[in-house]
SEMAR-858349 format. One record per residue (C-alpha): residue number from 1; x, y, z. Coordinates in nm, 3 decimals, decimal comma. Layout:
REM residues N
PT; NUM; X; Y; Z;
...
REM end
This chain:
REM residues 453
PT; 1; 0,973; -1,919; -0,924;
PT; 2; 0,624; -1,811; -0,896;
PT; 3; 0,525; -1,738; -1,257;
PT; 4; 0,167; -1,612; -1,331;
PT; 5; -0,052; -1,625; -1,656;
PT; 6; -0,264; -1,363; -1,685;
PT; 7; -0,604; -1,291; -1,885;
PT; 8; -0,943; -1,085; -1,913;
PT; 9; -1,088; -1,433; -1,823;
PT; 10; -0,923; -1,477; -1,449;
PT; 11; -1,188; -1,326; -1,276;
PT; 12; -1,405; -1,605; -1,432;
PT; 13; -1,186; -1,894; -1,321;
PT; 14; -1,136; -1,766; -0,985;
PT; 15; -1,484; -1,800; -0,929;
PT; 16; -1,529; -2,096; -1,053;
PT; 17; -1,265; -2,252; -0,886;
PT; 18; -1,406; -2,164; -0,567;
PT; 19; -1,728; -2,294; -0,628;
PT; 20; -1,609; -2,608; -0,714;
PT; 21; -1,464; -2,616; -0,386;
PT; 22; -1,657; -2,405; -0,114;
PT; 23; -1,970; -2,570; -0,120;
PT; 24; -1,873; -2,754; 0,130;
PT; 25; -1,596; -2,586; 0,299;
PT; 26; -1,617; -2,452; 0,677;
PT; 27; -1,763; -2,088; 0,827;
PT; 28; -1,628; -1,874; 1,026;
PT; 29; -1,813; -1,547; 1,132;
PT; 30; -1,944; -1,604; 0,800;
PT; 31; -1,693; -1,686; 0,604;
PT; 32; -1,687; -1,972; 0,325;
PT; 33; -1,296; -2,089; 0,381;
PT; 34; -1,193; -2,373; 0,161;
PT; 35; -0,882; -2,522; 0,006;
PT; 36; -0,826; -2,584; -0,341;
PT; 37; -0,524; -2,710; -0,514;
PT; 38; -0,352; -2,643; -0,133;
PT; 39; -0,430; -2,318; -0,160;
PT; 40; -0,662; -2,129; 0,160;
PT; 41; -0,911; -1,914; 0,022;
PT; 42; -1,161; -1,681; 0,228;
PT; 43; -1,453; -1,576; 0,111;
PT; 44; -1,632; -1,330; 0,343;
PT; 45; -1,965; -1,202; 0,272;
PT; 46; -2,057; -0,851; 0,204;
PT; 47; -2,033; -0,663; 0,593;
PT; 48; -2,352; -0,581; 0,719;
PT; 49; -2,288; -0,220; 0,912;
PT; 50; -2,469; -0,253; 1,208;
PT; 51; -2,384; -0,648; 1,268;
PT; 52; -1,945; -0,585; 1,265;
PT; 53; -1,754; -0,443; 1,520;
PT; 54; -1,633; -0,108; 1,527;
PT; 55; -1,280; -0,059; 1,664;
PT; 56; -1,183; 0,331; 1,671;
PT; 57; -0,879; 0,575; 1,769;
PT; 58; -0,835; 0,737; 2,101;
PT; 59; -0,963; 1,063; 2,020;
PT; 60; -0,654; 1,258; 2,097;
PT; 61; -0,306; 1,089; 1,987;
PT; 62; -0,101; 0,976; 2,201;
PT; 63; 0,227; 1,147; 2,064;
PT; 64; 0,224; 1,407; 1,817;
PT; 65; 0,515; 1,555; 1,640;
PT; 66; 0,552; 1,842; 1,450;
PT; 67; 0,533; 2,244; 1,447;
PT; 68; 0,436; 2,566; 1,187;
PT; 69; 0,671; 2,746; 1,377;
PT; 70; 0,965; 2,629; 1,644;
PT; 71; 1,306; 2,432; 1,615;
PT; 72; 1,346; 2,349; 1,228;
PT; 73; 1,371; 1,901; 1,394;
PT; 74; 1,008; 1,985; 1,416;
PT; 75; 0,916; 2,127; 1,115;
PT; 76; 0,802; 1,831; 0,899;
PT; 77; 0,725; 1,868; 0,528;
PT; 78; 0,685; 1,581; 0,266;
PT; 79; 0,685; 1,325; 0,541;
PT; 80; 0,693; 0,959; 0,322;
PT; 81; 0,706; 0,739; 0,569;
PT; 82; 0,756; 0,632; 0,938;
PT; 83; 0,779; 0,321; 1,145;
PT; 84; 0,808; 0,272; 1,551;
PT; 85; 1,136; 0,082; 1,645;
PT; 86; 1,099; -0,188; 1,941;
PT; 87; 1,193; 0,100; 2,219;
PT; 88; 0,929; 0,275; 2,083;
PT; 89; 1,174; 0,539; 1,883;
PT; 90; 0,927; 0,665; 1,579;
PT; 91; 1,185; 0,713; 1,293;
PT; 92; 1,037; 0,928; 0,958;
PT; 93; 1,131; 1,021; 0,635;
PT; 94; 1,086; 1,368; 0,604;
PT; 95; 1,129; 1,427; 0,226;
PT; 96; 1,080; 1,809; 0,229;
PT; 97; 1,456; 1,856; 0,350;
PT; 98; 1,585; 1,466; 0,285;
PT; 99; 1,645; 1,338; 0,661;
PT; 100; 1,563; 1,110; 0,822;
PT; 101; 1,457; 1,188; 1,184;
PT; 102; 1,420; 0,995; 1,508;
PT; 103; 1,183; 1,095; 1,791;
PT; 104; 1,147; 0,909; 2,163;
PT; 105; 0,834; 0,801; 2,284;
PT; 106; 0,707; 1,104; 2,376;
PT; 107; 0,764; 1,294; 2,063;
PT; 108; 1,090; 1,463; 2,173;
PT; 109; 1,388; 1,485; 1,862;
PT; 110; 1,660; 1,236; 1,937;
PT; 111; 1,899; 1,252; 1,632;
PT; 112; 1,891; 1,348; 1,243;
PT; 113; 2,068; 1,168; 0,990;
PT; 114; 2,125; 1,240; 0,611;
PT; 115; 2,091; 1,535; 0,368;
PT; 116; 2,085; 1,583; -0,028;
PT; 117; 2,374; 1,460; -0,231;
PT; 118; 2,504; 1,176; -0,350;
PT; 119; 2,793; 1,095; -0,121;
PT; 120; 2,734; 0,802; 0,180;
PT; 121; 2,441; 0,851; 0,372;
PT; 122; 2,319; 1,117; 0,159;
PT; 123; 1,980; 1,134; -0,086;
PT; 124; 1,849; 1,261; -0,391;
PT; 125; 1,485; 1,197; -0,279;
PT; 126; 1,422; 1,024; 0,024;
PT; 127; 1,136; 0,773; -0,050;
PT; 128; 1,103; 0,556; 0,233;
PT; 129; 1,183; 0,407; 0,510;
PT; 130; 1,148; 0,079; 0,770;
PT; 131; 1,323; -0,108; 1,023;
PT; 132; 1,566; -0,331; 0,876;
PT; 133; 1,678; -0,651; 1,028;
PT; 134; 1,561; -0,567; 1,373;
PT; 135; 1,825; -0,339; 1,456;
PT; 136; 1,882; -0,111; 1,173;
PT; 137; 1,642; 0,122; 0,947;
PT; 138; 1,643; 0,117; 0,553;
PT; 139; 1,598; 0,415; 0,380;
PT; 140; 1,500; 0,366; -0,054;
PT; 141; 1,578; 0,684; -0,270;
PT; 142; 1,444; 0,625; -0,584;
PT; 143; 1,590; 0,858; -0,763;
PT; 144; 1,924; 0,754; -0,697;
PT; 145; 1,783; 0,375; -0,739;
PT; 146; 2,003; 0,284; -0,412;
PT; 147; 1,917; 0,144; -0,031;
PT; 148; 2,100; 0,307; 0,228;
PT; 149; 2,142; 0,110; 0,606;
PT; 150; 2,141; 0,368; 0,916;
PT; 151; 2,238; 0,205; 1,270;
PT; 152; 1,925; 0,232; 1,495;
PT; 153; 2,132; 0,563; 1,645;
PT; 154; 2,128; 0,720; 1,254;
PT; 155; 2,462; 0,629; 1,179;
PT; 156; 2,563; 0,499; 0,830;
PT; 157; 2,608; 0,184; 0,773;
PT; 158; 2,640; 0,131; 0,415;
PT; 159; 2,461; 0,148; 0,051;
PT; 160; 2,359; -0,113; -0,190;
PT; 161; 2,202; -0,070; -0,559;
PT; 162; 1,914; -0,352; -0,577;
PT; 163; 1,893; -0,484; -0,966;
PT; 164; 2,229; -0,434; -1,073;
PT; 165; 2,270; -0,465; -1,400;
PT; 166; 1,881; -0,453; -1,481;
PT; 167; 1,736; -0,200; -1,767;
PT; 168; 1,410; -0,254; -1,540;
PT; 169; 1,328; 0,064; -1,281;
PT; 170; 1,362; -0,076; -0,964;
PT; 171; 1,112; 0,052; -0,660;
PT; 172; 1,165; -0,105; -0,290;
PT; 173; 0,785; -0,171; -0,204;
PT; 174; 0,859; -0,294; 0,158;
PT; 175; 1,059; -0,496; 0,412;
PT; 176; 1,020; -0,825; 0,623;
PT; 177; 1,077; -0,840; 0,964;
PT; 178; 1,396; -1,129; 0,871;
PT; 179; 1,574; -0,843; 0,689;
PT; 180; 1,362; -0,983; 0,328;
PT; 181; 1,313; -0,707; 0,062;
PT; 182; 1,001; -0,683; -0,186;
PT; 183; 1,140; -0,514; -0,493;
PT; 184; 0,908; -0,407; -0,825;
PT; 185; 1,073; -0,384; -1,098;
PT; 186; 0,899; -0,168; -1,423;
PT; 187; 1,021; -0,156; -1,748;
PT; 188; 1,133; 0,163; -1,875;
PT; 189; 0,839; 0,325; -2,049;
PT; 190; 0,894; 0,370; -2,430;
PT; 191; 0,739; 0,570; -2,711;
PT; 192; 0,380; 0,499; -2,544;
PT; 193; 0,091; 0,658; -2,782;
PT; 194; -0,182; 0,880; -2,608;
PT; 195; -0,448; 0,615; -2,468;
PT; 196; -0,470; 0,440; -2,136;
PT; 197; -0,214; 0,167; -2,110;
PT; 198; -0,119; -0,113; -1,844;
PT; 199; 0,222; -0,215; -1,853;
PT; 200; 0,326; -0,528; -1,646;
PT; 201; 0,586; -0,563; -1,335;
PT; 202; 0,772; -0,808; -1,202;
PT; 203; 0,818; -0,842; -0,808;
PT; 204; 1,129; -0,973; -0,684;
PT; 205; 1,258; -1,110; -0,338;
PT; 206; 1,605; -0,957; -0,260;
PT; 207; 1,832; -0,966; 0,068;
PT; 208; 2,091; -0,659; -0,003;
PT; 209; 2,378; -0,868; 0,082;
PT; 210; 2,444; -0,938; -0,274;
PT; 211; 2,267; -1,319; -0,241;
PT; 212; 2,070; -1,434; -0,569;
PT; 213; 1,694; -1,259; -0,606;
PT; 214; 1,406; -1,452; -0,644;
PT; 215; 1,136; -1,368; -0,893;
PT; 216; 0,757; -1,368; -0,814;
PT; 217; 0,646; -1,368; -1,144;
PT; 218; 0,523; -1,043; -1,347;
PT; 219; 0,197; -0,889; -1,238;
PT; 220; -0,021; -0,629; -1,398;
PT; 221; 0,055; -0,227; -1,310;
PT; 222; -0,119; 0,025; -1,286;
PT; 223; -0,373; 0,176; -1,518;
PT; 224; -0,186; 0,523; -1,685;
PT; 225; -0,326; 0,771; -1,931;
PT; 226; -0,090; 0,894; -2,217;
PT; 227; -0,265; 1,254; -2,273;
PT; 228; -0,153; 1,439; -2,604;
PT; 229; -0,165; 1,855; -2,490;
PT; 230; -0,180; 2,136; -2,781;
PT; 231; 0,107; 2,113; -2,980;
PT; 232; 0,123; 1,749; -3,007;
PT; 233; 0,294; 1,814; -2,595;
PT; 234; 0,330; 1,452; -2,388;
PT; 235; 0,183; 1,386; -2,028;
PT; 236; 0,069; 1,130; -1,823;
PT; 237; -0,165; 1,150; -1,559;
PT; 238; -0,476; 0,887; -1,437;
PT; 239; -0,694; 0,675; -1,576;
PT; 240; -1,047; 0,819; -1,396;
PT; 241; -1,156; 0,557; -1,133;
PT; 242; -0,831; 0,397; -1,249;
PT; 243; -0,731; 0,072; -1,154;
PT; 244; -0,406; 0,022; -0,980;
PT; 245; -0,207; -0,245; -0,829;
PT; 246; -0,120; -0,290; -0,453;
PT; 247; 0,141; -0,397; -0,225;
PT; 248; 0,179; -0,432; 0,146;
PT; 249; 0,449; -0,567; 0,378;
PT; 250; 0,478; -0,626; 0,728;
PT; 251; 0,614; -0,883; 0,986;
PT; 252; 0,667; -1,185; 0,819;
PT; 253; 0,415; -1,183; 0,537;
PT; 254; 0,319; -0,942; 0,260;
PT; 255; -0,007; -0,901; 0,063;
PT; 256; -0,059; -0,835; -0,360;
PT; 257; -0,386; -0,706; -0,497;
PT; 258; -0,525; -0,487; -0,757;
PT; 259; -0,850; -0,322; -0,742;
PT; 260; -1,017; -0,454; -1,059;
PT; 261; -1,148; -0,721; -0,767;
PT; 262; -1,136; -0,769; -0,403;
PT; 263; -0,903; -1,041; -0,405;
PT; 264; -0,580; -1,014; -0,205;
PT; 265; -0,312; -1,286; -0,186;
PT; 266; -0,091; -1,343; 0,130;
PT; 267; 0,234; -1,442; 0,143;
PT; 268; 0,462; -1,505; 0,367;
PT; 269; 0,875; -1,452; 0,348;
PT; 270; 0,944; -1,726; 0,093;
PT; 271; 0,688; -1,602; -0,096;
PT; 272; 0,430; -1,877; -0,045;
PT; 273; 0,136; -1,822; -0,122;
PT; 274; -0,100; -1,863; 0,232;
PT; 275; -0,416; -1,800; 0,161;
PT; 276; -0,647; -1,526; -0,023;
PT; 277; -0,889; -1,332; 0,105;
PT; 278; -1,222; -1,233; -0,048;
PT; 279; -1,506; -1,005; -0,008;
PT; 280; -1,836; -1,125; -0,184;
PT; 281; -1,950; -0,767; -0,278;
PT; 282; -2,113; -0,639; -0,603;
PT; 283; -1,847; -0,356; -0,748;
PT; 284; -2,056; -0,038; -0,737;
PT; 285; -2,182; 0,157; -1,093;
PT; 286; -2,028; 0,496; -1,179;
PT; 287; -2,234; 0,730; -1,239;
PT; 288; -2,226; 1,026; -1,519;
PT; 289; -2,255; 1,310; -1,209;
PT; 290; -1,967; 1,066; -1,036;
PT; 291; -1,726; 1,135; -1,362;
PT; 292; -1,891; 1,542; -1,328;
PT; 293; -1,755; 1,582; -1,003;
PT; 294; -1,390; 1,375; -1,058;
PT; 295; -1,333; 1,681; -1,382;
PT; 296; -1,521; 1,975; -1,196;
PT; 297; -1,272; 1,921; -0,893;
PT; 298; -0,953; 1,966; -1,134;
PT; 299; -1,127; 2,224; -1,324;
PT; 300; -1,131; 2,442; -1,058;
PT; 301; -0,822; 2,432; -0,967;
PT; 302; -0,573; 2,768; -0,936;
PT; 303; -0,343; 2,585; -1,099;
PT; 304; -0,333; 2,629; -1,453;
PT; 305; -0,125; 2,294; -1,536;
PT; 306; -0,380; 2,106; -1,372;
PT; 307; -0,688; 2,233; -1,531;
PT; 308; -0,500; 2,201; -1,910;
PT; 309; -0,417; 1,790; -1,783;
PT; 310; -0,781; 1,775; -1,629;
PT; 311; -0,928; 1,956; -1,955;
PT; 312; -0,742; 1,672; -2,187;
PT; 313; -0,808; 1,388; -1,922;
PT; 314; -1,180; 1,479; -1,984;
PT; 315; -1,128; 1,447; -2,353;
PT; 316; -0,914; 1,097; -2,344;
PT; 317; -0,987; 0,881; -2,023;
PT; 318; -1,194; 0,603; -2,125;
PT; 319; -1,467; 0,522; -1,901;
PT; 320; -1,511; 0,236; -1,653;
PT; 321; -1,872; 0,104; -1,572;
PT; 322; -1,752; 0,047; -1,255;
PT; 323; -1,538; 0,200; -0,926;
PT; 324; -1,258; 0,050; -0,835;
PT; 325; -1,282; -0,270; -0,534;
PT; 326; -1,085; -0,104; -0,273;
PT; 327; -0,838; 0,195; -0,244;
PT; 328; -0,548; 0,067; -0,099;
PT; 329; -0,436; -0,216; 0,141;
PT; 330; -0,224; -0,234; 0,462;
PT; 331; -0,091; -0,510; 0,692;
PT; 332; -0,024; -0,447; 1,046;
PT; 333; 0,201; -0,602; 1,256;
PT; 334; 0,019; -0,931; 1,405;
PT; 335; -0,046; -1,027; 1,065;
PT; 336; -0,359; -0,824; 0,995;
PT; 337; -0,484; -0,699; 0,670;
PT; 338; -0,675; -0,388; 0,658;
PT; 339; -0,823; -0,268; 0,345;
PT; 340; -0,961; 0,119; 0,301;
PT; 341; -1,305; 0,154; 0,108;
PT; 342; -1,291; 0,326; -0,211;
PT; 343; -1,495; 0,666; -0,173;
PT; 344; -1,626; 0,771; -0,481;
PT; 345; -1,669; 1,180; -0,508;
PT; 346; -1,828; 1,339; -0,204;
PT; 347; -1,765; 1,056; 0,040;
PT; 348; -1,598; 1,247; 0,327;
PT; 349; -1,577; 0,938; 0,584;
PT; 350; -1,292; 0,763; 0,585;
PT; 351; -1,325; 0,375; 0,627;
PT; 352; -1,123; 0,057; 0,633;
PT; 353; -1,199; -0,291; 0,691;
PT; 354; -0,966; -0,500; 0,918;
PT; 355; -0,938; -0,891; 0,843;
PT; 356; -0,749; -1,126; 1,083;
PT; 357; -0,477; -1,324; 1,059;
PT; 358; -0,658; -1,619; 0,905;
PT; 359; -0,854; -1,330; 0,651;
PT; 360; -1,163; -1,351; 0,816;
PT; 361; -1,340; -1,006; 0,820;
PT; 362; -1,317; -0,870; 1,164;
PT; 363; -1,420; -0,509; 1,218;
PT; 364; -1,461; -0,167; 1,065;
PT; 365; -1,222; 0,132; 1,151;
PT; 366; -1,299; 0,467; 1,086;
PT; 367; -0,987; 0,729; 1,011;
PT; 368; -0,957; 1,121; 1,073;
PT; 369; -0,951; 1,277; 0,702;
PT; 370; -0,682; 1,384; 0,570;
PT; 371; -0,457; 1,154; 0,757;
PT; 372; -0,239; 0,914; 0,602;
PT; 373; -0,175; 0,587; 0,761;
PT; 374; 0,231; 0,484; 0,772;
PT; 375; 0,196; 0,196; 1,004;
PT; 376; -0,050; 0,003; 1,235;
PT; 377; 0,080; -0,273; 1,524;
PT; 378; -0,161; -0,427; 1,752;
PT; 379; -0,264; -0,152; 1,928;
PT; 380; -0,161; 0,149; 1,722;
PT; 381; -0,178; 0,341; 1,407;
PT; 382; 0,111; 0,579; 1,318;
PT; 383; 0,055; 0,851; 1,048;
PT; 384; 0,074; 1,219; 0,881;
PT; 385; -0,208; 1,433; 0,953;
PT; 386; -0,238; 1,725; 0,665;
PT; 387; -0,444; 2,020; 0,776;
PT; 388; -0,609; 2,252; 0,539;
PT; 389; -0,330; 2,409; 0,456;
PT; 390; -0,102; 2,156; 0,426;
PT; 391; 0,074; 2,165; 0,746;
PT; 392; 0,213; 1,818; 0,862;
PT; 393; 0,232; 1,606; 1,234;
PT; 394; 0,311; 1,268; 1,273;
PT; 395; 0,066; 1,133; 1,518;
PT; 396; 0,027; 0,770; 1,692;
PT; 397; -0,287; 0,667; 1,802;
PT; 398; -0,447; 0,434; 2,005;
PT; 399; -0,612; 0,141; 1,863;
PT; 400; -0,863; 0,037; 2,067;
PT; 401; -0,986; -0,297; 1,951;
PT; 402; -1,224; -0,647; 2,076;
PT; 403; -0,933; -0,908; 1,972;
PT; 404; -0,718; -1,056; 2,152;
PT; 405; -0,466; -0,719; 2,135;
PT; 406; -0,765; -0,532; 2,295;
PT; 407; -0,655; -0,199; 2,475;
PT; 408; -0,797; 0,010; 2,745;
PT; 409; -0,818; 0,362; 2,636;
PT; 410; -0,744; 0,509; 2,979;
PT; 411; -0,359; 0,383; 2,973;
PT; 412; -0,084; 0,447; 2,824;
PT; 413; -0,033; 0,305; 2,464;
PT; 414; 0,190; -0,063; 2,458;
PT; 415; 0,373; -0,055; 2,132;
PT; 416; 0,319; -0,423; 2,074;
PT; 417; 0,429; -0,518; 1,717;
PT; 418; 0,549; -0,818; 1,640;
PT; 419; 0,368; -1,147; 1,644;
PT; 420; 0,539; -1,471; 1,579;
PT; 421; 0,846; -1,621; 1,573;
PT; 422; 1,120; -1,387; 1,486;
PT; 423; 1,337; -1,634; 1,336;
PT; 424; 1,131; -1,798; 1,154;
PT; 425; 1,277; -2,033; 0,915;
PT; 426; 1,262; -1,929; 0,491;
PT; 427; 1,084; -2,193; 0,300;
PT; 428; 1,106; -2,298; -0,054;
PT; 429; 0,846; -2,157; -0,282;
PT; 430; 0,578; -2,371; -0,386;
PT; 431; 0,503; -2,335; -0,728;
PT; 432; 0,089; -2,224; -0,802;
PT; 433; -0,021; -2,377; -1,133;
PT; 434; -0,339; -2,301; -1,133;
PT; 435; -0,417; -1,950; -1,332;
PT; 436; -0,743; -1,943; -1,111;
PT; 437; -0,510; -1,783; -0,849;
PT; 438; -0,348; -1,512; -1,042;
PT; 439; -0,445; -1,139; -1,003;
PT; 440; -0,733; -1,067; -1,159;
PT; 441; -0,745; -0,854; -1,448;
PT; 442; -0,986; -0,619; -1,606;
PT; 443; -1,065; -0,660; -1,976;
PT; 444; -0,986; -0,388; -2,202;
PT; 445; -1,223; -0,038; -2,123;
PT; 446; -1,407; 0,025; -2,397;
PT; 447; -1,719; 0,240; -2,424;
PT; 448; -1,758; 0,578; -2,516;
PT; 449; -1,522; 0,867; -2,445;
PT; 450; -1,778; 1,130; -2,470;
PT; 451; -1,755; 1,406; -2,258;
PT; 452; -2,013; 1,375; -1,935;
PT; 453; -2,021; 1,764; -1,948;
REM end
């Protein structure tokens, strides 16, 4: 069991356990890699912009699915997720009217499966979804806190309940490509008093087959903000420039991170800890016009429950000195981490950083706003593109990289996924001792809660 200790002081002792070691550890590109205690850690220096590659999209996707007006297979609202099966069959979730749906290669509807309820095969909120096992898909509704398993032509297979028996919330955060299952589990939230608050999670390895879990050890959540409304009314909303823990899965490995630093850990299906991987970059000040803009956007809203939440978020949210490391993280398919830049308020472009397989910093991607990334293999990104007013299409692009998955832009897209060895054996988990390689944490916020305004 990988148990972590966790403290305001971690983000001391992971720095000075690298130094100890790095001083006279290899480059790469850059990089400082070294190994301490067994465990690989990458330290990249801050990117210079006009010195890393730039990989891009195609300009115009390769498929796109969806409609405003046409057959209602088409019509996609609330899409959650999506992956792209090894015939190239995209498969979504498509929340809005709890299906799932399955397209060919060229964007044409091939089958529907599900609808609300609570009988086989049906949802009470369809969550997610990913290919399960290599011939199946997996589709999570939390509400219902139960895994349903769809044959790769959307018929049910069966149902299973991951944490039976636990008083813990369980949330399926992703799936392996050997049929592995990354659960978080939160503890039910009590009688919380108004104030930001960071409860802990604990991550769990699972197989759905009814074989014994394995723990990874408790982690810390989230950053929330208890808000107390007139009339003594509950709600919870964000901590502004919040902190918040990350997870991605894909292939056979699986990344952790929160953004109090850039620090992500890879793992692999055992839950092994491989290596981390580092950015040496100074975390960027907040400003008092950046905390202006976060309210003004809320306080303009037509909504009147949102400006009352934004109105008592502006009274209550402590304030970090600070913007958070990153926004969130991926991993594609060849092993690949990609991390998106946080934009503070006003940043329209849309930017990610890709590391390789070994974590070495790589290239720069930019994204189309607005569009939300569901998956990326070596030489595509599949995702919902949200227009002004909300309308939805699932597009796949071309990735057009300089690595070894390098694609010519003028042919048609290879939906090459998978890197590796398929059946790759499960190891046992090697126990981390040293706290230097837990999460890092950020102390306390403290400082004023003035208003900016």
């Amino acid at each position: 069991m990988l148990q972590r200790t966790l403290a305001a002081s971690t983000p001391l002792l992971l720095a000075g356990a690298f130094t100890a070691c790095a001083a006279d550890g290899p480059s790469h590109r850059g990089a400082l890699i070294a190994d301490s205690a067994g465990v690989r850690v990458v330290v990249n220096p801050a990117p210079q912009a006009s010195a890393l590659p730039v990989w891009r999209l195609v300009d115009r996707p390769a498929v796109e699915i969806g409609a405003l007006d046409g057959p209602p297979e088409y019509q996609l609202y609330q899409v959650m997720s999506g992956t792209v099966l090894d015939d190239g069959t995209i498969v979504v979730a498509n929340g809005g009217s709890l299906e799932i749906r399955a397209y060919d290669a060229a964007g044409r509807h091939l089958w529907s499966a599900g609808r609300g309820g609570d009988g086989p095969g049906e949802f009470r909120s369809l969550t997610a979804l990913w290919e399960f096992g290599g011939d199946s898909i997996l589709a999570w509704d939390f509400q219902a806190g139960r895994a349903s398993v769809f044959s790769a032509a959307g018929a049910f297979v069966r149902s299973f309940m991951p944490g039976s028996g636990s008083r813990a919330l369980p949330f399926m955060e992703g799936v392996l490509r050997d049929g592995t299952i990354i659960v978080r589990y939160l503890a039910p939230r009590r009688d919380d008093r108004p104030g930001a608050i960071r409860r802990q999670l604990e991550l769990r390895l699972e197989r759905g087959d009814g074989s014994p879990s394995m723990s990874l050890g408790e982690y810390p959540g989230s950053e929330v903000l208890v808000l107390e409304l007139p009339g003594g009314r509950p709600a919870v909303t964000d901590v502004v420039f919040g902190r918040e823990f990350h997870l991605a899965a894909a292939g056979d490995r699986f990344a952790l991170a929160t953004s109090d630093a850039y620090s992500v850990r890879i793992h692999d299906t055992a839950g092994e800890l491989l290596h981390l991987v580092r950015l040496d970059r100074e975390p960027r000040p907040i400003r008092d016009e950046d905390f202006q803009a976060y309210f003004d956007r809320g306080l303009k809203s037509e909504i009147p429950v949102i400006r009352e939440l934004t109105q008592a978020q502006f009274r209550q949210s402590p304030r970090h000195a600070t913007f958070p490391a990153f926004a969130s993280i991926r991993l594609d398919r060849v092993g690949r981490l990609w991390v998106e830049e946080y934009r503070p308020p006003g940043v329209e472009t849309v930017e990610w950083l890709v590391f390789d397989a070994d974590g070495v910093l790589a290239a720069r991607v930019e994204m189309p706003r607005r569009f939300w990334i569901a998956e990326i293999g070596a030489d595509y990104v599949l995702g919902v593109q949200r227009d002004e007013l909300g309308v939805e299409t699932v597009r796949l692009y071309r990735l057009v990289t300089d690595g070894p998955y390098a694609v010519d832009a003028r042919r048609p897209v290879q939906l090459l996924q998978d890197g590796g060895d398929r059946g790759r054996s499960r190891r046992a988990v090697r126990p981390v001792s040293s706290m230097a390689y837990a999460l890092p944490v950020t102390p306390p916020i403290t400082g004023s809660t003035t208003p900016v305004m």
